[in-house]
C-alpha positions as CSV (number, residue, x, y, z in Angstrom):
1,X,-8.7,-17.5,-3.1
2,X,-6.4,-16.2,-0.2
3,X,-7.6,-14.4,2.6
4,X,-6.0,-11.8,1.0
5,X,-8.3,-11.6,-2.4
6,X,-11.1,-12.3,0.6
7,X,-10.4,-8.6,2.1
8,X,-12.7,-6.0,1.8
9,X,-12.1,-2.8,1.2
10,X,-13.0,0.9,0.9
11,X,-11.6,3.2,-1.1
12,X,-11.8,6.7,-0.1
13,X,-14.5,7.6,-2.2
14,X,-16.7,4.5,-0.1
15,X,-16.7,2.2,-3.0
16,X,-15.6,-1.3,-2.7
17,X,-12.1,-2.1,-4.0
18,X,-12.6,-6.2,-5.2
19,X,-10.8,-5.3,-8.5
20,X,-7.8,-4.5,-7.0
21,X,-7.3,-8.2,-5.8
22,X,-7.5,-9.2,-9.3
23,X,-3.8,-8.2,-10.1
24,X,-1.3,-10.9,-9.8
25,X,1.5,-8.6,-7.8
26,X,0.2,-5.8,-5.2
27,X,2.8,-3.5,-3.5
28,X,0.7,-2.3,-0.3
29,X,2.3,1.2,1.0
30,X,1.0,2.3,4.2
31,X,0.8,6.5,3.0
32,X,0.6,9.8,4.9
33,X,0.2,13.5,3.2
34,X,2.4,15.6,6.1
35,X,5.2,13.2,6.5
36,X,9.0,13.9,5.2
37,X,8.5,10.6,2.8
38,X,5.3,11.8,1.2
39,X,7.4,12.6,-2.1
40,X,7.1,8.9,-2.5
41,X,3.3,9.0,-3.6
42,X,5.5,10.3,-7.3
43,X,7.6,7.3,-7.5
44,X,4.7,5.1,-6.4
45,X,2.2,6.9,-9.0
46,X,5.6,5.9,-11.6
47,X,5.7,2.0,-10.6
48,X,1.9,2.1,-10.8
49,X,1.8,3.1,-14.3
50,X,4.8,1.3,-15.3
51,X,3.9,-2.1,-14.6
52,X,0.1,-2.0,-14.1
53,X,0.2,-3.5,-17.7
54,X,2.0,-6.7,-16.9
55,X,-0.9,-6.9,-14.0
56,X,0.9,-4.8,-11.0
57,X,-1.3,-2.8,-8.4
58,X,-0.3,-0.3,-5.8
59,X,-2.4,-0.2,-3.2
60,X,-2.1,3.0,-0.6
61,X,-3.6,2.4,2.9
62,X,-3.8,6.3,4.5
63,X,-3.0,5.7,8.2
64,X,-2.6,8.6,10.8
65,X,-0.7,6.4,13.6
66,X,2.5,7.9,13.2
67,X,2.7,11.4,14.8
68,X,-0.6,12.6,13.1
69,X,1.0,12.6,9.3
70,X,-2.7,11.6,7.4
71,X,-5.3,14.2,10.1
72,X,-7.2,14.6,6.3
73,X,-10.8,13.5,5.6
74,X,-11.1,10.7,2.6
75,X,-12.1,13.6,0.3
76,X,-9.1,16.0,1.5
77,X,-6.5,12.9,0.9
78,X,-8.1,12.0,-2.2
79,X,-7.5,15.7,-3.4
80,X,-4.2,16.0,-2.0
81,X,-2.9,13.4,-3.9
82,X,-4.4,13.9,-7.2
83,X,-3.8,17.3,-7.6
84,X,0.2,17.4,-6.2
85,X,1.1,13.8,-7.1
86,X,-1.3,12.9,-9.9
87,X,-1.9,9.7,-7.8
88,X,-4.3,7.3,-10.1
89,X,-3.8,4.0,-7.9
90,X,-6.2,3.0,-5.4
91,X,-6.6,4.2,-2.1
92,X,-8.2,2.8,1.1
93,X,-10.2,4.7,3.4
94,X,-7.9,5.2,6.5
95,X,-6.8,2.5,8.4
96,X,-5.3,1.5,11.1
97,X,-1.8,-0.6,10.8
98,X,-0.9,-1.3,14.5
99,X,-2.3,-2.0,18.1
100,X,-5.4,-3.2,19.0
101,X,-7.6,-1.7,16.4
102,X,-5.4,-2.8,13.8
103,X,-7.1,-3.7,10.2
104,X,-7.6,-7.1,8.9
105,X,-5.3,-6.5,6.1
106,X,-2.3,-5.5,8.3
107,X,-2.7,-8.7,10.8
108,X,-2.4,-10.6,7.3
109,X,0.8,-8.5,6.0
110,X,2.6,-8.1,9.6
111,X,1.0,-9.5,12.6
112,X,1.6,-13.4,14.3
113,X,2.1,-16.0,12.0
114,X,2.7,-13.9,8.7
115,X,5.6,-14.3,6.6
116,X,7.0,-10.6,7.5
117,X,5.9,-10.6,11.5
118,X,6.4,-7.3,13.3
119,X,4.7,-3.7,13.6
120,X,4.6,-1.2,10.7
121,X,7.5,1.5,11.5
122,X,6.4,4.6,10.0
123,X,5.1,5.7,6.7
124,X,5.7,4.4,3.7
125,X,6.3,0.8,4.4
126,X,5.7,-1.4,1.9
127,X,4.6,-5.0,1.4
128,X,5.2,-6.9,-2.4
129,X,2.1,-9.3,-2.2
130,X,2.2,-12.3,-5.0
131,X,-1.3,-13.6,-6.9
132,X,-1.6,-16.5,-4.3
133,X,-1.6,-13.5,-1.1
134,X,1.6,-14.4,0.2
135,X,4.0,-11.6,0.9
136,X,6.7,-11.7,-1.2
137,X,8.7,-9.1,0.7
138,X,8.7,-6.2,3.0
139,X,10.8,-3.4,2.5
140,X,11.2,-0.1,5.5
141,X,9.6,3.1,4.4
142,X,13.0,4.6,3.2
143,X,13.3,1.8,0.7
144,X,12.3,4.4,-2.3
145,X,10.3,3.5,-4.9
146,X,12.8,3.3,-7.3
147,X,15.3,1.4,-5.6
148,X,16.8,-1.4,-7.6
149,X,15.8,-3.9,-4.7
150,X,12.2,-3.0,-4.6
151,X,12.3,-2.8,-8.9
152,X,14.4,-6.6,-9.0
153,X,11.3,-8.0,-6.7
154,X,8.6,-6.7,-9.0
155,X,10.1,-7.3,-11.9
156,X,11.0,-11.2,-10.6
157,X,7.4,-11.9,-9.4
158,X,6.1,-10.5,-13.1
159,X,8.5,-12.8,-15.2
């Protein structure tokens, strides 16, 4: 087990998210509900159900660091994006992603000593996370969900 699998997690409900680790590939997406890239949640929701099969995961981490984009409670994100994105992956509970407070999942993905060092940009950034915890790749928030670069990656770390 990484310290990665070893993470836990809340979803927004409050219920502990173990299952998720058991999926060989995980794309983490640090999400927000008022931002100009929350149309990604669809293409997300699309990758989810098209790979989850082949043992593929989305993971969205709801994070209101970047000019107050996520203000919702758990329940109000939860609703948001089930009822205008149909959004069946899991969600965390909100998190934070940088500075001093931030989560033990994000120091894994981005901070000293991971594969992909630096601070989360904005919204939407997204981290390809293998079966053994390592990160794969990183790709900026306006790397869509359907771009061929973020499809190749998954689709080379499920062959």
């Amino acid at each position: 087990m990484s310290a990665f699998h070893d993470l836990n997690l809340s979803g927004l409900a409050g219920e502990p998210l173990p299952a998720l680790f058991t999926n060989p590939l995980t794309l983490v997406v640090n999400v927000a509900s008022q931002c100009g890239l929350t149309p990604q949640y669809a293409g997300l929701e699309r990758l989810y159900q098209e790979y989850r099969e082949r043992g593929f995961s989305v993971l969205g981490v709801p994070c209101n660091q970047f000019a107050a984009q996520e203000p919702g409670t758990d329940e109000e994100i939860r609703s948001f994006c089930s009822s205008n994105y149909g959004v069946s992956f899991p969600l965390t509970s909100k998190l934070d992603v940088n500075g001093p407070q931030r989560h033990q999942l994000y120091r894994l993905l981005a901070g000293e000593g991971a594969d992909f060092p630096g601070d989360i940009t904005w919204n939407f950034e997204k981290f390809l996370v293998g079966s053994d915890g390592r990160v794969l790749a990183r790709f900026s928030p306006r790397t869509t969900p359907d771009d061929p670069v973020l499809i190749q990656a998954i689709e080379a770390a499920l062959a």
